[in-house]
KOLGU-320296 format. One record per residue (C-alpha): residue in one letter; x, y, z. Coordinates in steps of 0.5 Angstrom, whole numbers, padded with zeros to 4 digits, always signed. Layout:
# residues N
aXYZ
...
END
This chain:
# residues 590
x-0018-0041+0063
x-0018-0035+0060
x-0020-0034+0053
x-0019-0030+0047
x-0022-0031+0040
x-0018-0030+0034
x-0023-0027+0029
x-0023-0031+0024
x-0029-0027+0021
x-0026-0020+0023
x-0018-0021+0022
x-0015-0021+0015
x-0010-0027+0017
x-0012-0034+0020
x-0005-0036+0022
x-0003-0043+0026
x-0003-0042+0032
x+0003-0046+0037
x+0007-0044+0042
x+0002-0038+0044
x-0004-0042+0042
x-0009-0042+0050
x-0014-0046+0047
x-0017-0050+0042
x-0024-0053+0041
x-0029-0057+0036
x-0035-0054+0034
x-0039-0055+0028
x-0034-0060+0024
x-0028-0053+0024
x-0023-0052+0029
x-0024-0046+0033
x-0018-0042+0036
x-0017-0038+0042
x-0012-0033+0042
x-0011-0026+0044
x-0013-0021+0039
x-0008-0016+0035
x-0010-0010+0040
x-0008-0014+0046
x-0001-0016+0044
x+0000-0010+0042
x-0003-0007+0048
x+0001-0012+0053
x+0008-0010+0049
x+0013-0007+0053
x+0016-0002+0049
x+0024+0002+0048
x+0024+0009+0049
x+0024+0010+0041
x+0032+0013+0042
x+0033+0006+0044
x+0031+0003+0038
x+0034+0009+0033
x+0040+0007+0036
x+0040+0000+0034
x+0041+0003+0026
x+0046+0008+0029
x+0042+0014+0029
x+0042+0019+0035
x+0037+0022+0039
x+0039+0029+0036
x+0038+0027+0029
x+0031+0025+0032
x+0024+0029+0033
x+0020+0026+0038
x+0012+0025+0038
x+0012+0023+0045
x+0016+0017+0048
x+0015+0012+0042
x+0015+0015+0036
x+0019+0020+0032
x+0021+0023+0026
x+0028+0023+0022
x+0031+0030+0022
x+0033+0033+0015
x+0040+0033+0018
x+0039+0025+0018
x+0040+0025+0010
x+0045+0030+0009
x+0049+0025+0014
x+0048+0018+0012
x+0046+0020+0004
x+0054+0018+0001
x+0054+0012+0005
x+0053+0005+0000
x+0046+0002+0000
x+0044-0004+0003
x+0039-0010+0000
x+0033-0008-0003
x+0027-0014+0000
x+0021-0012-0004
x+0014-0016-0001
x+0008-0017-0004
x+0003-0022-0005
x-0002-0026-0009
x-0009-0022-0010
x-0012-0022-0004
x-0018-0026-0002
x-0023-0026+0004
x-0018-0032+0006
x-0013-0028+0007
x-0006-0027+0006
x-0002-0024+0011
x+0003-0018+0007
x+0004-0013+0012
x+0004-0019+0017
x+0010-0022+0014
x+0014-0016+0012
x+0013-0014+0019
x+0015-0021+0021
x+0021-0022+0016
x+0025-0015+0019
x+0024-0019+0027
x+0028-0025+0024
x+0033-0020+0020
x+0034-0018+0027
x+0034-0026+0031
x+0040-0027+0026
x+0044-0021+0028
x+0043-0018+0022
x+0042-0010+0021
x+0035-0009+0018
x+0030-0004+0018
x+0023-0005+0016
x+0019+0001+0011
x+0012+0001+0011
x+0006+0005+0009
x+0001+0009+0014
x-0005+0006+0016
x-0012+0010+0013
x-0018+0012+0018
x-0023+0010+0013
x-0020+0003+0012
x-0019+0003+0019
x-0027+0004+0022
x-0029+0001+0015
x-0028-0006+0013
x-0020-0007+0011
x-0018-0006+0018
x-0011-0002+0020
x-0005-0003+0018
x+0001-0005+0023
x+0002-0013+0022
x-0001-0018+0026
x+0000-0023+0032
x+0007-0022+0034
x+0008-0019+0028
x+0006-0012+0029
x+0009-0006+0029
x+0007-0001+0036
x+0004+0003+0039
x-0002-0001+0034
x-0007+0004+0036
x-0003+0011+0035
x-0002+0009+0028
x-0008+0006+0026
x-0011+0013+0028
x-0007+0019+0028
x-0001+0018+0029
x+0004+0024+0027
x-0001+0027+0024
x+0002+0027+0017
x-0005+0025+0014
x-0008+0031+0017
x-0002+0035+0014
x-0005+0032+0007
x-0012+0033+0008
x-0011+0040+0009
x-0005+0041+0004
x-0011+0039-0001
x-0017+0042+0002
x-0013+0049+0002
x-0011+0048-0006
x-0019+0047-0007
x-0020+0053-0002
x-0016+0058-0007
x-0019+0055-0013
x-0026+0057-0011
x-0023+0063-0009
x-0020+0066-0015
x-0027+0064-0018
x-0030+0068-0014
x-0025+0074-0012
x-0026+0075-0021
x-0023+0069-0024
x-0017+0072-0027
x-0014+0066-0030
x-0021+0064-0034
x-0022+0058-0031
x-0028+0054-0034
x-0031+0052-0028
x-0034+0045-0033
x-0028+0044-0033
x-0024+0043-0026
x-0020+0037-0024
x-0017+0038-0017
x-0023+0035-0012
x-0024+0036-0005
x-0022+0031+0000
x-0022+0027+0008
x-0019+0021+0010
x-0024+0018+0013
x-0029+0013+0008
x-0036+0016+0005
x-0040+0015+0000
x-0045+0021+0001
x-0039+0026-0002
x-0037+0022-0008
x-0041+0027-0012
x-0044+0034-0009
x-0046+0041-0010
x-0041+0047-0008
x-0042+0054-0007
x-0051+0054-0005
x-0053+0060-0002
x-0052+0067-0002
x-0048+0071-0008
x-0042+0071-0003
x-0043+0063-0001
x-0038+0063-0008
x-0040+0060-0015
x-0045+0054-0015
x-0042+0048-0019
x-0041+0042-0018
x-0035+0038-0014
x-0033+0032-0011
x-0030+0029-0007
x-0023+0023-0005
x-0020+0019+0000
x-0014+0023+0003
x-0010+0016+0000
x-0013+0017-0007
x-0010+0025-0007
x-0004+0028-0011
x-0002+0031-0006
x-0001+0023-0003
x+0003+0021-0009
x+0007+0028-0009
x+0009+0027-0001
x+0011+0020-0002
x+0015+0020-0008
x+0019+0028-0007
x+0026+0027-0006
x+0027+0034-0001
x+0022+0040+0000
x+0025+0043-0007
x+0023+0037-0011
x+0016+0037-0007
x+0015+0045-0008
x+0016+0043-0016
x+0012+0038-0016
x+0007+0041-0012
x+0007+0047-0017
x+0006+0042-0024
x-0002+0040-0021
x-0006+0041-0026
x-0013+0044-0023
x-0017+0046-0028
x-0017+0048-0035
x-0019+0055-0038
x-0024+0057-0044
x-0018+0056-0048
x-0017+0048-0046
x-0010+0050-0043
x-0008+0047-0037
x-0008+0051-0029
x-0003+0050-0025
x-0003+0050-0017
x+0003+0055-0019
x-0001+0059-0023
x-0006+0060-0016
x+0000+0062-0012
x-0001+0057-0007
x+0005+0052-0007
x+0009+0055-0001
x+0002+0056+0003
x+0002+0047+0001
x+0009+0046+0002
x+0008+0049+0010
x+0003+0045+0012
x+0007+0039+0009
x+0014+0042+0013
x+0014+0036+0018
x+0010+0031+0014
x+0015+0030+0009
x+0019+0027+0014
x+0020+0020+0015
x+0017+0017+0021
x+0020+0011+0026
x+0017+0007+0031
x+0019-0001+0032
x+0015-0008+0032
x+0013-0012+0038
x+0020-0014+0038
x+0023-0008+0038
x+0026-0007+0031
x+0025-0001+0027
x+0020+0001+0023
x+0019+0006+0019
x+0013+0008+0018
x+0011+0013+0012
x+0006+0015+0007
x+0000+0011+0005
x-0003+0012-0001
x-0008+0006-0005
x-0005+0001-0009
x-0011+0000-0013
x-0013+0007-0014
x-0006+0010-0013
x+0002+0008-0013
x+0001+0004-0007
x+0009+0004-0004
x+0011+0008+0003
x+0015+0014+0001
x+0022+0014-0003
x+0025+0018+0003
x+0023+0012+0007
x+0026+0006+0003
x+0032+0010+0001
x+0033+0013+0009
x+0032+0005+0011
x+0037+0002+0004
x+0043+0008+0008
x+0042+0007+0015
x+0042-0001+0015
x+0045-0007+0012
x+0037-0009+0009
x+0031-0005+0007
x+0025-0009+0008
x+0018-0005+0004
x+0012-0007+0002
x+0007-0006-0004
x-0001-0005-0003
x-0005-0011-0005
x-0004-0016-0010
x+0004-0016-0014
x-0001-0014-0020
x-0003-0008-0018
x+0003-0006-0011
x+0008-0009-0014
x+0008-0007-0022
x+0007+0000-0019
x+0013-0001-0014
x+0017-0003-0021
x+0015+0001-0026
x+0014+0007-0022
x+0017+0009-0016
x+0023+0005-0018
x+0024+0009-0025
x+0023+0016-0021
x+0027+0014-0015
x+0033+0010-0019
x+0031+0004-0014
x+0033-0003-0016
x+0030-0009-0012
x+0035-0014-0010
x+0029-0019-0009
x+0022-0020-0008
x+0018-0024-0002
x+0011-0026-0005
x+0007-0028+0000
x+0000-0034-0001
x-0004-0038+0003
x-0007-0044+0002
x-0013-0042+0004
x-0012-0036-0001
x-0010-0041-0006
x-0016-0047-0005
x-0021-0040-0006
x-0019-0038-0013
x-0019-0045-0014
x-0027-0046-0013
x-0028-0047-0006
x-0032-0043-0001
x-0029-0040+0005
x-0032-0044+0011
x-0030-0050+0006
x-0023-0047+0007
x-0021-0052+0013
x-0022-0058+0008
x-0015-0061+0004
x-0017-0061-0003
x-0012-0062-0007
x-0016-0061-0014
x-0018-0054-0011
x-0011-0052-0010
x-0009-0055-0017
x-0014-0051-0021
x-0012-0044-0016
x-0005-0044-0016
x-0006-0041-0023
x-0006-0034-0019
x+0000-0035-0016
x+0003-0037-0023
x+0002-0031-0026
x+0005-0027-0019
x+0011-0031-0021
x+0011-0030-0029
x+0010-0023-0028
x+0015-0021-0022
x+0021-0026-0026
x+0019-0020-0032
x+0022-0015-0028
x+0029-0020-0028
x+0029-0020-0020
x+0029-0028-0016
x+0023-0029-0013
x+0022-0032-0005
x+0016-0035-0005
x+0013-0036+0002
x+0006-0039+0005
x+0003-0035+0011
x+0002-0042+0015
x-0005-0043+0017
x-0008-0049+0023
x-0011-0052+0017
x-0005-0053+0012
x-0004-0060+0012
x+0004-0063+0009
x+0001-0065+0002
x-0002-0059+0000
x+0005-0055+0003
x+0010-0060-0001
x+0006-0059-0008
x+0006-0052-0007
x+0014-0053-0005
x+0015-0057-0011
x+0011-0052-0015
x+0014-0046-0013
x+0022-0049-0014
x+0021-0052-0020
x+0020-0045-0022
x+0026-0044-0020
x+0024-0040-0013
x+0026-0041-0006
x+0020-0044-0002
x+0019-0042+0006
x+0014-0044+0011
x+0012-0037+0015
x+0010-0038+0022
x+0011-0030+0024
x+0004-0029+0026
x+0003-0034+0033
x+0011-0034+0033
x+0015-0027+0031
x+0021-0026+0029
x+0024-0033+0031
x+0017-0036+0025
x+0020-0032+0020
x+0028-0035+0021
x+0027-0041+0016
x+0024-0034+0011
x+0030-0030+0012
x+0035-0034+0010
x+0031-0036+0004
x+0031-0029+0002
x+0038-0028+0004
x+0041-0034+0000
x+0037-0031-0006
x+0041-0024-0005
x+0047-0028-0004
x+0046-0034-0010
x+0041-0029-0016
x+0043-0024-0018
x+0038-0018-0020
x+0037-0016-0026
x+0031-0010-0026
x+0029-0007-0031
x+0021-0003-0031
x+0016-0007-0036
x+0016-0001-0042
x+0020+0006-0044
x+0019+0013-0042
x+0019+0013-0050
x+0012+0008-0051
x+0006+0011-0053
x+0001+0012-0047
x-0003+0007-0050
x+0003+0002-0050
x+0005+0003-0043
x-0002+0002-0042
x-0003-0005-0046
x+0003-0007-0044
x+0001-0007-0037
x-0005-0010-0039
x-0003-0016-0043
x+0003-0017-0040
x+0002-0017-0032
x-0006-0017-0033
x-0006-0022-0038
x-0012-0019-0042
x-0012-0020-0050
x-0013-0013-0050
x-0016-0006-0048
x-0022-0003-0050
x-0022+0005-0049
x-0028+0009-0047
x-0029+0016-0052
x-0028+0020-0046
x-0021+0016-0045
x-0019+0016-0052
x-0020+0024-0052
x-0017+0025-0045
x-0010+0020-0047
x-0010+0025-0054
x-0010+0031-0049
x-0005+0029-0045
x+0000+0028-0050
x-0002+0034-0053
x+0000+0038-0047
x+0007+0034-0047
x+0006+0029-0041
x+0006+0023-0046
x+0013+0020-0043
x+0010+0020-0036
x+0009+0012-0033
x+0001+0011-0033
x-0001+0008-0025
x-0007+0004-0027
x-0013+0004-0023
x-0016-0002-0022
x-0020-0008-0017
x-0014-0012-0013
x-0019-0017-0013
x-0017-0020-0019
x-0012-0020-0025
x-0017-0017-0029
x-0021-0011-0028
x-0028-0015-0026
x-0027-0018-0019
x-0031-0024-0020
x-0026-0027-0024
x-0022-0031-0020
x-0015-0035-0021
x-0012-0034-0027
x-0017-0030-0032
x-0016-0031-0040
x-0020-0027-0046
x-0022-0022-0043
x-0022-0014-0046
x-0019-0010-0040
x-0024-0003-0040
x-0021+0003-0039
x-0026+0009-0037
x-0022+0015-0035
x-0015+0018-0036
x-0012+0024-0033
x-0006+0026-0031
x-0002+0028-0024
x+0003+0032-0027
x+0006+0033-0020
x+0006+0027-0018
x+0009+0025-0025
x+0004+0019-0027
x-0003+0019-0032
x-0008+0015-0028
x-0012+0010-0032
x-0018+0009-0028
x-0021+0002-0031
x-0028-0002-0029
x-0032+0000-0022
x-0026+0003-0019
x-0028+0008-0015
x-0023+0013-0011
x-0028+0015-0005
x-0030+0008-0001
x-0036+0008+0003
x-0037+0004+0010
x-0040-0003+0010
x-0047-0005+0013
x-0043-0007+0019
x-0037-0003+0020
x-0031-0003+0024
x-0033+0002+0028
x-0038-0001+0031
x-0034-0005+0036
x-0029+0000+0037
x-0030+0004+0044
x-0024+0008+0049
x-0026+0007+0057
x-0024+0012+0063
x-0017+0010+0063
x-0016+0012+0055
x-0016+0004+0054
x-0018+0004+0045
x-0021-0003+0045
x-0024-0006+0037
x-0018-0005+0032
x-0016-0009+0028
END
């Protein structure tokens, strides 16, 4: 018989395994499972012509460009459509702070749109893209996993439609012009000590996080010293992902600050002449993307920013696209409820006008016992003292969700060691805070895993009405919003703020940007701002080193403990396993 490891080293989710599971083993006193590995699911889908699958949300082939037989981009003429219409349900996921145990977010989402489908509901799923650097490094990709998954797998965790490429170019060009100006006289006087635009890739490498520019000759241009960023981390990311429309995009695009001249005044990329050459690399990648899952439901796929150094949601035409063309918009946000979700709420809602009907919080188990004290290979054990001290961490994700006045579905992403006492604490724990409860079996068994789910959130929709309301005011001081953020959601007793901080925040006051919601920058490991703090950390000084501002994008940026906005690669990275034969057949994603 034929047998294929689940990578439980590799994947991210260790989900139980029934209907599908091949083979089960004993060794070495933990279950081992057998079962076909993310890329060969993805591989062995027969998918729909994409027009087939836009058709299901009323969409015609003309309101279509196609990238080929199994994706496409959503014309502008789509919006001017479809934009008078009612709005349907809001579903946010998110998830308790991720652990090498694993939690399952993009799993579920992808999951909860498929059973949205099973009972005959008109849904649509709203995802970010995937990032290269993540994808060859150690994160992995981003398209679900199991029978979860949105297709074609390999196409989007590579190059997909481009619109990464279109970032990285947009950007890179600014920074080009930048150095030009410098070089070609530098009438706009800026001090070359005090640029702020760096470079960027998608792709992780740490060797360019800190750099030279400018060596050589004379005409080699002006010798400073620049630096580099994830293409995910960039403003142009942010402004791609949060613009309503190209005007809205081109503005935003022409409020980036790039530097500062002799006398402190900001530079702006308008003052560089370089919106409209941006703007034209960005002209299909502002377009909203379509694909669909292994069960052919459609996905729009768009945007990626991190949520941990960025706003972490797909873009704002996506999940308002999706809210127009179907009865239920299903998204997600990056990372752990503290970091994806608080930026969901108080950032792209605020700018967008959104309003999330409901809000699936996504745990493990597994997840649970580890914040509570246990190490990863003793996961597979029942330990109920463990899940009791680690449930702590789920708590505060409910507390701060039920802050922001929307109902909150709790699910467990289930696992072959899951045993009924833990499972019914954890139930029990979660309805007497008032949250509905639903085992999710998406992985091993799709969309009909994810039923019992679904119709927990649409009760939720039905019975609970949503109350949403941001976390601060636009009219808080910088430092409120930022105190606020930390005490109320991070549970930190306070904030402490290095001298360069302080001066940045003053600054950026000053230049009128003190109104903007701050996007904080910080571990997706823990609630706090130092990753080893597991659970629900309690006395501790959230430490902010750095502020700036991202005028286009339209937040400030408080950058806090070791966060870093250029990753590097592990010792052993993804890309080693990764490999193309003769036939163009891509083996080792994940």
């Amino acid at each position: 018989m034929e047998k294929y490891l689940c990578g439980m080293d590799n994947y991210c989710n260790l989900h139980v395994m029934y209907g599908k599971m091949i083979n089960i083993c004993y060794m070495t006193y933990e279950w081992r499972i057998f079962m076909k590995t993310d890329i060969e699911i993805a591989q062995e889908t027969v998918m729909e012509p994409i027009q087939n699958v836009a058709a299901q949300l009323d969409i015609s082939a003309d309101d279509l460009e196609l990238y080929g037989k199994y994706k496409a981009k959503l014309t502008d003429e789509l919006w001017d459509c479809v934009k008078d219409k009612p709005d349907g349900k809001l579903i946010l996921v998110t998830a308790i702070n991720p652990t090498p145990a694993g939690e399952g977010k993009t799993t579920t989402t992808v999951g909860l749109g498929q059973a949205f489908a099973k009972l005959g509901k008109k849904a649509v799923i709203a995802l970010r893209e995937p990032s290269l650097g993540p994808c060859f490094g150690i994160k992995g990709g981003a398209a679900g996993g199991g029978y979860a998954q949105v297709v074609p797998m390999e196409d989007l965790n590579l190059h997909f439609t481009g619109d990464f490429h279109a970032i990285t170019s947009a950007n890179n060009l600014l920074a080009a012009m930048l150095d030009n100006h410098i070089k070609q006289g530098n009438a706009l006087r800026i001090d070359t000590n005090q640029i702020v635009w760096k470079r960027c890739m998608d792709m992780n490498d740490r060797v360019l996080r800190n750099i030279v520019v400018g060596l050589g000759r004379p005409v080699d241009g002006v010798v400073r010293e620049d630096h580099f960023i994830i293409s995910v981390a960039s403003e142009i990311m942010a402004i791609l992902c949060l613009a309503d429309n190209m005007k809205d995009l081109k503005e935003r695009l022409g409020r980036i600050i790039v530097a500062y001249n002799y006398d402190g005044e900001p530079v702006f990329a308008k003052d560089l002449q370089a919106v409209g050459s941006m703007a034209a690399l960005l002209k299909d990648a502002i377009k909203p993307n379509i694909i669909q899952t292994v069960e052919h439901t459609p996905a729009l796929v768009h945007g990626g920013p991190f949520a941990n150094i960025a706003h972490g949601c797909n873009s704002v035409r996506a999940t308002k696209t999706g809210l127009k063309i179907a009865d239920y918009c299903i998204t997600e946000a990056g990372f752990g409820a503290d970091l994806g979700a608080e930026k969901f709420m108080d950032i792209k809602c605020r700018m967008a006008g959104l309003k999330p009907d409901v809000v699936v919080l996504v745990a493990t188990i597994r997840a649970l016992k580890y914040n509570g004290g246990v190490v990863k290979a003793d996961l597979v054990n029942e330990n109920m003292d463990a899940l009791k001290k680690g449930i702590v961490n789920l708590e505060k994700h409910i507390e701060n969700l039920q802050r922001y006045g929307v109902p909150v579905v709790v699910t467990l992403n289930s696992f072959y060691t899951d045993t009924e006492a833990e499972t019914a604490w954890v139930k029990q724990f979660c309805e007497e805070r008032n949250c509905e409860f639903a085992i999710s079996k998406v992985f091993t068994d799709g969309g009909e895993g994810g039923i019992e789910l679904a119709k927990k959130v649409i009760k939720s929709i039905e019975t609970k009405e949503s109350h949403f309301k941001p976390l601060y005011d636009d009219e808080a001081s910088l430092k409120e919003k930022i105190e606020t953020v930390a005490r109320e959601i991070y549970g930190a007793d306070g904030v402490s703020y290095a001298p360069a901080a302080l001066k940045q925040l003053e600054k950026i006051e000053d230049m009128g940007f003190g109104n903007l919601p701050v996007c904080m920058a910080k571990t997706q490991y823990s609630l706090s701002d130092d990753p080893e703090l597991l659970g629900r950390p309690e006395g501790f000084t959230l430490q902010v080193r750095e502020v700036y501002v991202s005028a286009g994008a339209g937040f400030v940026v408080v950058l806090t403990g070791a966060v870093m906005t250029m990753p590097g690669l592990p010792k052993h990275p993804a890309a080693f396993d990764i490999d193309v034969n003769e036939d163009g057949k891509i083996t080792g994603l994940f």
